[in-house]
Steps between C-alpha positions, in 0.01 A plus 500: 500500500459144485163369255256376692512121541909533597497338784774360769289167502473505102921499488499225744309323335647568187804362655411195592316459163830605322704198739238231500231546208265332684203684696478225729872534560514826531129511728718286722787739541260812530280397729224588234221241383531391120240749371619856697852363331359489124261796580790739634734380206212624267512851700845585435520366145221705433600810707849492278286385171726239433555136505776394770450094489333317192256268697415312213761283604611271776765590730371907371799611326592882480457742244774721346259813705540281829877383474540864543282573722590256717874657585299769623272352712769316659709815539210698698385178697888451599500875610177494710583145676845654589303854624291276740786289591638841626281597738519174675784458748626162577480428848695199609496540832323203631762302316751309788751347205530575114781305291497670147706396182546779191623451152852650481360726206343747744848509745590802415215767549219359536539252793673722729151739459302232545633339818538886654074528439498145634702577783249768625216284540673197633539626897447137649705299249771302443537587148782354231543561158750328261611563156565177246391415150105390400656138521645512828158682619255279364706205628500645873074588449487134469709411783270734694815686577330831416196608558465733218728592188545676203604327149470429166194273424605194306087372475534233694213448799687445821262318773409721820653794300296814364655694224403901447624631188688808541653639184535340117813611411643438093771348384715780316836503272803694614775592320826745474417839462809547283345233264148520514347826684164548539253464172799289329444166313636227746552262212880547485598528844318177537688334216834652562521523896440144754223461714515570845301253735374480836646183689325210379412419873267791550135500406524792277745332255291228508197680410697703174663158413148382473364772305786482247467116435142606424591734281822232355684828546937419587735728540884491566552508846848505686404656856263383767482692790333506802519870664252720310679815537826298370257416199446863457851581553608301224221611246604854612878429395379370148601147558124348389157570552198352676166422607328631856215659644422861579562427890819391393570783263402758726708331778851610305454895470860516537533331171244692330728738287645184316207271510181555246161331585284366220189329371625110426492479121327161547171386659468678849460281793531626880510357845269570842647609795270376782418524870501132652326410825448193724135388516493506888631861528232776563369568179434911513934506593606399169259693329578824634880382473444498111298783499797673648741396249295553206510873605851537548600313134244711329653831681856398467550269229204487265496859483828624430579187232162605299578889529907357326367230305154558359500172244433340855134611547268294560718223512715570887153568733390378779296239569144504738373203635 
């Protein structure tokens, strides 16, 4: 049984606390005034008898109690949002013409579910869907070519463009299995074997090359490939190893016998994968769009990569408004 002074609207506001430290901030983003903020933070740290955010300072900062506490909260948040989401059907059926773009990374499983619950609701439409890269997709959101897709974020504000954040989804290592399996120091296989990179072109090299020039982190690198699963392929053969996401990962099962996820042995960075919409197109449509694909990456991606690869918890979620 929960102490008193658990509340649903104390680990909201928690939350936004956590993300913000600011009350106003996080007032704004709760629809709460100032004081009901501070007074239900004060209810929960009290319930738990422990401090969760020093507010002697300015941003609040979190406490060793609430770093861990916060995973958590997230964790049951994430589940409820996605229980509600669940009992709300998407009903497209005033729509007359949808033009949707998806990342390549969900080709495989999850887009073909996703356009068969779309397909349901959208009786009256002319409906089209393409497949292409985050580049190619954010490039055709601009052209008002589509009316609403699905890619990686790269932070920039697009006029007449919403964004809803759908999943964050890490950056992880891969390697051999035959030369580092699960648990192993990837020291040596990153000294002795080449680095395997995206094509420069696409936005996810881009964002890695970034974070390693950060870092000053080089590697020897001999391959650059474009085809993910030709990526995987070649990390599966031993021929190198590389960097990619969970949605990526969990997008080669065939290679998973020769190819070991792990933690990146430097500073962990990740990317957002993102629902974007024109600002002229019906606002409630989108949402419920990206309320039905956070469901279906929690149930079939999320899910099964945390149940294989538990070092990713709390780090591949997904992502409420």
């Amino acid at each position: 049984m929960l102490s008193k002074g658990v509340t649903l609207r104390g680990l909201e506001v928690f939350e936004s606390l956590a993300g913000t430290g600011s009350v106003a901030l996080a007032a704004q983003s709760t629809g709460l005034s100032q004081p009901a903020v501070s007074q239900q933070m004060r209810n929960l740290e009290t319930a738990l008898g422990a401090d969760l955010l020093d507010h002697t300072k300015r941003p609040m900062q979190l406490t060793p109690a609430g770093r861990n506490f916060l995973a958590r909260t997230r964790a049951v948040l994430s589940e409820l949002r996605l229980a509600q989401s669940e009992l709300s059907v998407v009903d497209l059926t005033h729509l007359r013409t949808l033009n949707m773009g998806i990342i390549d990374d969900f080709d495989d499983d999850l887009t073909p579910r996703l356009v068969t619950e779309l397909a349901e609701s959208l009786t009256k439409c002319r409906f089209k869907l393409v497949t292409a890269s985050s580049h190619d997709i954010t490039a055709a959101m601009k052209d008002r070519r589509l009316h609403i897709g699905v890619a990686a974020s790269t932070g920039e504000v697009m006029d007449g463009i919403v964004e809803h954040p759908l999943v964050r989804d890490p950056f992880i290592l891969v390697t051999p299995t035959s030369h580092a399996p699960a648990g192993a120091n990837t020291d040596d296989v990153m000294r002795d074997l080449p680095f395997l990179r995206y094509d420069r072109d696409q936005l996810i090299s881009r964002q890695i090359d970034a974070h390693l020039s950060r870092l000053k982190l080089e590697f020897t690198e001999r391959f650059e490939i474009g085809s993910h699963l030709a990526l995987m392929a070649c990390v599966a053969r031993g021929i190198g190893w590389s960097i990619t996401t969970p949605l990526g990962f969990m997008r080669a099962v065939r290679f998973h016998d020769n190819v070991t996820a792990h933690p990146l042995p430097f500073a962990h960075f990740s990317r957002q994968i993102s629902l974007f919409a024109g600002t002229d197109w019906a606002d409630q449509v989108p949402r419920e769009v990206a309320q039905t694909i956070r469901r279906l990456v929690n149930r079939n991606v999320i899910s099964p990569a945390l149940r294989s690869q538990s070092f990713l918890q709390g780090e591949l979620r997904v992502l409420s408004e």
